[in-house]
C-alpha positions as CSV (number, residue, x, y, z in Angstrom):
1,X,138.1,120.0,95.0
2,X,135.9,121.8,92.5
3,X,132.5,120.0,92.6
4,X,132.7,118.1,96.0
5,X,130.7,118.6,99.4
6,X,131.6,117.6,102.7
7,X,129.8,116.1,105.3
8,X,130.2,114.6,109.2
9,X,133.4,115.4,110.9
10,X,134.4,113.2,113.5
11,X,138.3,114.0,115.5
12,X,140.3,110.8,116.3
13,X,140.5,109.8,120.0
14,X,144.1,111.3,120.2
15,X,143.1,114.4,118.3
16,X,145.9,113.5,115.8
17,X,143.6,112.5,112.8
18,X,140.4,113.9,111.6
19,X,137.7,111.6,109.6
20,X,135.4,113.4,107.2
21,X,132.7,112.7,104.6
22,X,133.6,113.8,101.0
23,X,131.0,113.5,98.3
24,X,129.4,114.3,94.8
25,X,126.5,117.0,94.8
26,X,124.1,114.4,92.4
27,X,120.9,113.6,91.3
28,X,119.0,110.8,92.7
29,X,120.5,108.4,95.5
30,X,121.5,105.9,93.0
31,X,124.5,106.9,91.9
32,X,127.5,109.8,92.4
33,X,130.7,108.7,94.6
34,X,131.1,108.9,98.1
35,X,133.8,108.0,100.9
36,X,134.8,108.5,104.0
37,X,138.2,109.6,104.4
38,X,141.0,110.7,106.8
39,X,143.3,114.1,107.5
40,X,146.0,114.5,109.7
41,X,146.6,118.1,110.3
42,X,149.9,118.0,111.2
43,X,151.3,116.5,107.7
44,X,148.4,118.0,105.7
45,X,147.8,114.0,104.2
46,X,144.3,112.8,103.3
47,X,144.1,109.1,103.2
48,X,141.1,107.4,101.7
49,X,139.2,104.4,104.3
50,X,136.1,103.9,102.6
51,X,134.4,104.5,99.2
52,X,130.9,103.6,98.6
53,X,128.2,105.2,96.9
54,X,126.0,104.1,99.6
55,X,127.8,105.6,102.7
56,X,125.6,107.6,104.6
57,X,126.5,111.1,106.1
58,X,127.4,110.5,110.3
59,X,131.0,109.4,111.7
60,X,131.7,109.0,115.4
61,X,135.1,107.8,116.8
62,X,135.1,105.0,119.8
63,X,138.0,105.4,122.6
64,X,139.3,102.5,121.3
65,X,139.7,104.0,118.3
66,X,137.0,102.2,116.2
67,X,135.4,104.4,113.6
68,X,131.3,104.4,113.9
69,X,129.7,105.4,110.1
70,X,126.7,104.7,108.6
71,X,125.7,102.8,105.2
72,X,122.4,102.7,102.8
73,X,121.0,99.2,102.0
74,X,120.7,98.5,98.5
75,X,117.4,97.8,96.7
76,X,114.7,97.4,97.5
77,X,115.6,99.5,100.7
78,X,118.0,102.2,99.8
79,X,116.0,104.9,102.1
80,X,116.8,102.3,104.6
81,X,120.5,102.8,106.3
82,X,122.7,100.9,109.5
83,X,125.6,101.5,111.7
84,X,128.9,100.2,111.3
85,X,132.0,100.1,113.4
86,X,136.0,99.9,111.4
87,X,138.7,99.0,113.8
88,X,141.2,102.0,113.1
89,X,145.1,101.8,114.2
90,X,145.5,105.1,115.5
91,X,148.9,105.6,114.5
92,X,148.6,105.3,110.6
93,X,144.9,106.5,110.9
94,X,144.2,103.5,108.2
95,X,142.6,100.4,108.9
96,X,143.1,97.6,111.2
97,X,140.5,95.2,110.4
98,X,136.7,94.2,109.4
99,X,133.7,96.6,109.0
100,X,131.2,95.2,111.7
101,X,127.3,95.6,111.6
102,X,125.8,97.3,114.9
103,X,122.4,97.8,113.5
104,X,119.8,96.0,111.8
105,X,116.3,97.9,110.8
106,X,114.4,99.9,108.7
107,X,114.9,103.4,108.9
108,X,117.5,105.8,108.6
109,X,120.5,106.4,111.5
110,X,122.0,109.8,112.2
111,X,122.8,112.2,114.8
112,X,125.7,109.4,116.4
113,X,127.5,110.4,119.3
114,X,129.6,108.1,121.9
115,X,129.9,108.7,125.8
116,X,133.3,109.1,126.7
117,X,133.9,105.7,128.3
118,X,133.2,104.1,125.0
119,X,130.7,101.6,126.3
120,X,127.5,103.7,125.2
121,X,126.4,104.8,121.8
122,X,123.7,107.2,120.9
123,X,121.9,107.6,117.7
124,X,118.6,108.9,115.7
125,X,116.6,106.3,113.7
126,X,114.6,108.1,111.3
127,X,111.2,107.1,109.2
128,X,109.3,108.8,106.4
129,X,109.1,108.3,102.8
130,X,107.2,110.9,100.5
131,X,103.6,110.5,99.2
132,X,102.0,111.8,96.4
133,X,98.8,114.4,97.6
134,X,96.6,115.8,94.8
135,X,94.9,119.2,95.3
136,X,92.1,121.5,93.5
137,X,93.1,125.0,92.8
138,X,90.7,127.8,93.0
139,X,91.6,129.7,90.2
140,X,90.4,132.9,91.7
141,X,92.7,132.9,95.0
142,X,95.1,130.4,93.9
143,X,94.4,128.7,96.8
144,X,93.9,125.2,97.3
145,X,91.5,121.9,98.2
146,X,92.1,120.5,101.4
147,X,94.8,117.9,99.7
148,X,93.6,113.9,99.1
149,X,96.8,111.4,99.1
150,X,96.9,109.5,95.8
151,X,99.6,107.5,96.5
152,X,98.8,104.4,99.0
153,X,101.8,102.6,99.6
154,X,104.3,102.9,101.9
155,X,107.5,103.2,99.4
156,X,109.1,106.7,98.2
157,X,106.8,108.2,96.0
158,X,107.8,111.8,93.8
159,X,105.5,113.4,91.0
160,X,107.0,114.5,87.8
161,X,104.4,115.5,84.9
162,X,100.6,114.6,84.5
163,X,99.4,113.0,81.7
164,X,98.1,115.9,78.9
165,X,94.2,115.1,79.7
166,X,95.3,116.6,83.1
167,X,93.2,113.2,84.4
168,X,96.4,111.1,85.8
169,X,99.7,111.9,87.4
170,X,103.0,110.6,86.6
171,X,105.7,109.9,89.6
172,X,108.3,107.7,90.2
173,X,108.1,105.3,93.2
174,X,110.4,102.3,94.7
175,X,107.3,100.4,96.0
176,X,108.3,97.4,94.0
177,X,112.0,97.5,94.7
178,X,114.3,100.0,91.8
179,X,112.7,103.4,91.4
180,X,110.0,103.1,88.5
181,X,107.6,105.2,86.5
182,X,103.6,104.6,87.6
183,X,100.6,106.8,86.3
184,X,97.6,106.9,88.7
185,X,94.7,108.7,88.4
186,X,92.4,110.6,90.9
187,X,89.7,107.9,90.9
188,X,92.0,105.2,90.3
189,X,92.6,102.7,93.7
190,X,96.2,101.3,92.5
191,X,98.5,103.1,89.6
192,X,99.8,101.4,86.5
193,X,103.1,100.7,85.5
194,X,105.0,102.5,82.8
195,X,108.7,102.1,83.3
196,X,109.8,98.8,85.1
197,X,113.1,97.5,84.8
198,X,116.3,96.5,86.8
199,X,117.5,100.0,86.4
200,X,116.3,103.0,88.9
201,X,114.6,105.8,87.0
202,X,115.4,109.2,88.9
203,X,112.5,111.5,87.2
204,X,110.1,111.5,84.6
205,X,108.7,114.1,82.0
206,X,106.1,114.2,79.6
207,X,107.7,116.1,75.7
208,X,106.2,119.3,74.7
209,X,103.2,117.4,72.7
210,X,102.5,115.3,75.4
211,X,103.2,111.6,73.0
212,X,106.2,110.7,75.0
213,X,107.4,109.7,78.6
214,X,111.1,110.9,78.6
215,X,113.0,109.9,81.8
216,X,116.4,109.9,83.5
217,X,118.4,106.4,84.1
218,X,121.3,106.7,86.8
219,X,123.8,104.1,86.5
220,X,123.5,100.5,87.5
221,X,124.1,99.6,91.5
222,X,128.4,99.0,91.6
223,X,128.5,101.4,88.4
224,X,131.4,103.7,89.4
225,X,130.6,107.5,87.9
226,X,127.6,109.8,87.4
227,X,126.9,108.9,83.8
228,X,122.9,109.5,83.6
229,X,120.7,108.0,80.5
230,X,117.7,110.1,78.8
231,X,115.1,107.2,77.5
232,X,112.2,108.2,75.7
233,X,108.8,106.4,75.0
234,X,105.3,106.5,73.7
235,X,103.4,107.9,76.4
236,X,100.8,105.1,75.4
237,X,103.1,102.3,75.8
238,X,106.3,100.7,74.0
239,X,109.9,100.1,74.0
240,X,112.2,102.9,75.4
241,X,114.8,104.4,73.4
242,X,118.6,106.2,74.2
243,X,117.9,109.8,73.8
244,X,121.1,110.9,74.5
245,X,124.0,110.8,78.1
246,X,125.8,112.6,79.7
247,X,127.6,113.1,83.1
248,X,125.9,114.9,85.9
249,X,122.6,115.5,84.6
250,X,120.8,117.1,87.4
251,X,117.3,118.0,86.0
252,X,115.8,118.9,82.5
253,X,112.1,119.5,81.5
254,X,110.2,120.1,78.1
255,X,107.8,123.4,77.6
256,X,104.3,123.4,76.6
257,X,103.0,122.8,72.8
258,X,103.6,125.1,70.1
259,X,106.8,125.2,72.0
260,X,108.6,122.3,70.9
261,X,112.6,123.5,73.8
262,X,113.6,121.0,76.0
263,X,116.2,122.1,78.1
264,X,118.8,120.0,81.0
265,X,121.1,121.6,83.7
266,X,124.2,119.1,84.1
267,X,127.0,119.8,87.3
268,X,130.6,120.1,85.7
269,X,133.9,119.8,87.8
270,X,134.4,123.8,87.7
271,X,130.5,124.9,87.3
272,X,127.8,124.2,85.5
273,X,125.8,124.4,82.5
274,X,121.8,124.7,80.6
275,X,121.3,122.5,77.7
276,X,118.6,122.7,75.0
277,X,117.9,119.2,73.7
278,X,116.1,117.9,71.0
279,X,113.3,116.0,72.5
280,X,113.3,113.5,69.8
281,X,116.8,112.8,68.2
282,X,119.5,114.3,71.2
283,X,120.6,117.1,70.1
284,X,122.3,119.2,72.0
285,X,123.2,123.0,72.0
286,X,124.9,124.6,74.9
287,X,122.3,127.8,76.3
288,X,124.5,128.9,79.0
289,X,127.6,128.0,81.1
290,X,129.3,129.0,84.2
291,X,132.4,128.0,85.9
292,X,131.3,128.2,89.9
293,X,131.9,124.7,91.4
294,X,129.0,126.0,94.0
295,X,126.7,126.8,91.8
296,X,125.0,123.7,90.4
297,X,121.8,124.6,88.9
298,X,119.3,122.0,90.0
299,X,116.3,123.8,91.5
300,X,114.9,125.6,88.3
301,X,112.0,125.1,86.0
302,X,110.8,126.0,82.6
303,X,108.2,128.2,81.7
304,X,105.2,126.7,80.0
305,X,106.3,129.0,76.4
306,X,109.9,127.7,77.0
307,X,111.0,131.0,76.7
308,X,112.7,131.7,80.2
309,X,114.2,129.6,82.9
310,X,113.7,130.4,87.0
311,X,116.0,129.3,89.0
312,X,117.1,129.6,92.8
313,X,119.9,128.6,95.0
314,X,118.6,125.9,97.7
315,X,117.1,128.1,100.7
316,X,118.0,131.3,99.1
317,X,115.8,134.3,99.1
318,X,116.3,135.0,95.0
319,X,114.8,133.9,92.0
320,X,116.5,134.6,88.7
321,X,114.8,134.8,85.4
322,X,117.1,133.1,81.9
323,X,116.0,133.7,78.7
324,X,116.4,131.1,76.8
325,X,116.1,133.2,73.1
326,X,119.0,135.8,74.5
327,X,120.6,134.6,77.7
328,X,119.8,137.7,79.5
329,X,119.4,137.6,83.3
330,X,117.1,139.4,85.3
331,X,116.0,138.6,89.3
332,X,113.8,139.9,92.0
333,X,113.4,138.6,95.8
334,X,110.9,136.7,97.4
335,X,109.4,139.0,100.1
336,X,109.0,138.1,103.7
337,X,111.2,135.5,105.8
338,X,110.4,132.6,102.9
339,X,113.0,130.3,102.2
340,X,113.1,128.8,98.8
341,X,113.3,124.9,98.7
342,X,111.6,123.7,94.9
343,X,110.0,125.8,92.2
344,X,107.6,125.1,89.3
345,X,105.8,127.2,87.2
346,X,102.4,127.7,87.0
347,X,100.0,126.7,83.7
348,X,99.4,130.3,82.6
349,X,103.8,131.5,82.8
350,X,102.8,134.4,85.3
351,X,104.0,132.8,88.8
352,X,105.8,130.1,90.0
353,X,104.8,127.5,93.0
354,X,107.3,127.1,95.7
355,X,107.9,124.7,98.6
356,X,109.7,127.0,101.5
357,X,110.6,126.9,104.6
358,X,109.9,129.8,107.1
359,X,112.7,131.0,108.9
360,X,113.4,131.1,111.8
361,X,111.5,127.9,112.5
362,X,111.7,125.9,109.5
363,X,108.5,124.9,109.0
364,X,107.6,124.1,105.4
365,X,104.9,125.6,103.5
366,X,103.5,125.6,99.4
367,X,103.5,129.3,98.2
368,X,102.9,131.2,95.1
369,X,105.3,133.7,94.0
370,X,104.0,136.1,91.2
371,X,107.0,137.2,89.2
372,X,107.4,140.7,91.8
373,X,108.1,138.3,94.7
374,X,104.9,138.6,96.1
375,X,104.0,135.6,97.6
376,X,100.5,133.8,98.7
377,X,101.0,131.4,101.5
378,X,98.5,128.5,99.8
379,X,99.4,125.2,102.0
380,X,101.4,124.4,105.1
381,X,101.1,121.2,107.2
382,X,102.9,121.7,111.1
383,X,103.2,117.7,111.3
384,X,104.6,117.7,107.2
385,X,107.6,118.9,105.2
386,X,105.8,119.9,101.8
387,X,108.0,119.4,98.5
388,X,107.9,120.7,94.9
389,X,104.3,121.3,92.9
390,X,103.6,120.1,89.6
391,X,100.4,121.6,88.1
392,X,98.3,119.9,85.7
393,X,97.5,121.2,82.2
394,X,94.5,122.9,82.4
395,X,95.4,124.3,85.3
396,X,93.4,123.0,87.8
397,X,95.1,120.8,90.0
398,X,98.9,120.3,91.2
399,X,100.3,117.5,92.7
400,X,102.4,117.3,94.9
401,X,104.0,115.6,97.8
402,X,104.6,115.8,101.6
403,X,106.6,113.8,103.7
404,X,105.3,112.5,107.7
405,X,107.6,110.8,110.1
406,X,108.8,110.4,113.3
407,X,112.6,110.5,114.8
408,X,113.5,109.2,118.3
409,X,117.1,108.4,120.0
410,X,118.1,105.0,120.5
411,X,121.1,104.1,122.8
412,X,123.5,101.1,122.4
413,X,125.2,99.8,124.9
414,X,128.4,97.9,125.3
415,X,128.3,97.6,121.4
């Protein structure tokens, strides 16, 4: 259907049904729909099993015919996900009982595979969480300071804006359980809170004259849709306030003072579609819309002037360039084997920051792409997968964050 995505495919012991993953390209692990589901070629039906925005994405099918899945815990572990096994009756391809827990730690399972007997069970357990990193740029080479983590904790940590003295960096963490907005300086040995709450905030911006925090709200934990809240506060402290909803909001950023355009990017059942807001009382005007279920528009960024949008398909090799006074189009390609993953702009509009990843091998590096597609390698970290980079104001720094781990295969047997 127009908006979905699929993920593991697991064939039923007697190759007569087919168990799937089908879920909601969204914002944020908080919310969106997922379930695991069932096909039987021969009659063409699709039968749900399971629906649960927390199931993970890895199916395996015992002998027996019990199905293996896997399922996020909630908060305050949601990175965090376990193995299940659902006794199936063959026949209907529905089920025949009660879910069972087969693991019980704190990582994240994938990779599942069973030995043909049924009695052994094979699996990845996963750990690494993103942390903040700060880093000096020379503004001559656009190179950059051997980086210096600011984040300490071991929770999910993602940087969003700085603060408009360019002194303290905004980011959203889940070290205290729901994901929450915390502003740390460089100097600083533990970050403040600005946003705390029951409910998980999935990014944060600053608004074009830096006097407010404006963030995104998924819905609550058992909240059935993809309805996401816009708050916006006093950057100095206060109560939030509703700036305005809507379904599938992916991402949305504010320009740079004089430049007052805020602008969202929200996934539709056929497409997608750019948004400019009013930062201050939610208004909305439509700024461009396109019916392409594949093409949700999530990895873009606003230029400092607000006067164009980039944008690039996940791992793609082209950036396009919106207007945002006209709607035209224009795009060039990033030269060499680089991959795109995030972009940002830089301070001064005339190139963009990039996370990438280097074919054919996939490492991960931080580049700068002028608006040719020339591109200066600035950062790369063999032991590290390097995400987005969020410069500050002046121009000086970026932020940004890089995620360490380790995956090793566990066996289970006789489970």
């Amino acid at each position: 259907e127009p908006g979905e995505m699929f993920g593991s495919v697991a064939w039923a012991p007697d190759g007569h049904h087919l168990a799937f993953i089908r879920y909601w390209h969204r914002a944020g692990a908080s919310h969106g729909s997922s379930s695991a589901e069932i096909y039987e070629p021969k009659t063409g039906k699709t039968s749900g099993v399971l629906s649960d925005v927390k199931i993970g994405d890895t199916l395996a099918w015992v002998g027996d015919g019990r199905l293996v899945y896997s399922l996020y815990e909630s908060s305050p572990n949601p990175g965090t996900s376990n193995l299940w096994t659902l006794p199936m009756d063959l026949r209907t391809g529905l089920p025949a009982g009660e879910a069972r827990r087969l693991t019980n730690s704190p990582d994240r399972k994938a990779g599942v595979s069973v030995s043909a007997d049924g009695k052994s069970l094979i699996f990845l357990r996963w750990s690494g969480v993103p942390n903040v990193y700060v880093a000096q740029i020379d503004a001559a080479s656009e190179r950059v300071s051997a980086p210096r983590r600011l984040s300490l904790d071991e929770g999910r940590n993602l940087p969003y804006a700085w603060t408009p003295d360019s002194k303290s960096v905004i980011f959203v963490s889940d070290r205290d359980g729901p994901s929450h907005v915390f502003r740390q300086a460089s100097d600083q040995a533990a970050p403040d809170l600005l946003v705390g709450g029951n409910d998980s905030v999935i990014m944060a911006r600053i608004n074009s004259d830096g006097s407010e925090l404006i963030y995104s709200v998924g819905p609550q934990e058992g909240v059935i849709g993809n309805r996401v809240r816009i708050m916006r506060m006093p950057i100095s402290g206060g109560s939030p306030q509703l700036l305005l909803q809507e379904d599938g909001i992916v991402n949305f950023q504010c320009a740079q003072s004089p430049s007052t355009i805020c602008v969202l990017s929200q996934a539709l059942t056929t497409g997608f579609r750019f948004v400019k807001f009013d930062p201050f009382s939610g208004a909305e005007n439509e700024l461009l819309r396109e019916d392409d279920a594949s093409a949700v528009k999530s990895n873009w960024s606003l230029s400092p002037d607000g006067s164009v949008i980039a944008f690039a398909l996940w791992r793609g090799d082209q950036i396009q360039l919106l207007s945002t006074t006209d709607g035209s189009k224009k795009s060039f390609t990033v030269e060499g084997p680089s991959r795109i993953l995030t972009i940002d702009w830089a301070v001064d509009g005339r190139s963009l920051w990039a996370s990438s990843s280097i074919t054919p091998n996939g490492l991960q590096v931080l580049i700068n792409v002028d608006l040719h597609g020339k591109v200066k390698p600035v950062l790369q970290d063999s032991d590290k997968d390097i995400g987005w980079a969020i410069p500050s104001p002046d121009g000086r720094y970026i932020a940004f964050w890089e995620v360490s781990g380790s995956a090793n295969v566990w066996s289970l047997q006789n489970f």
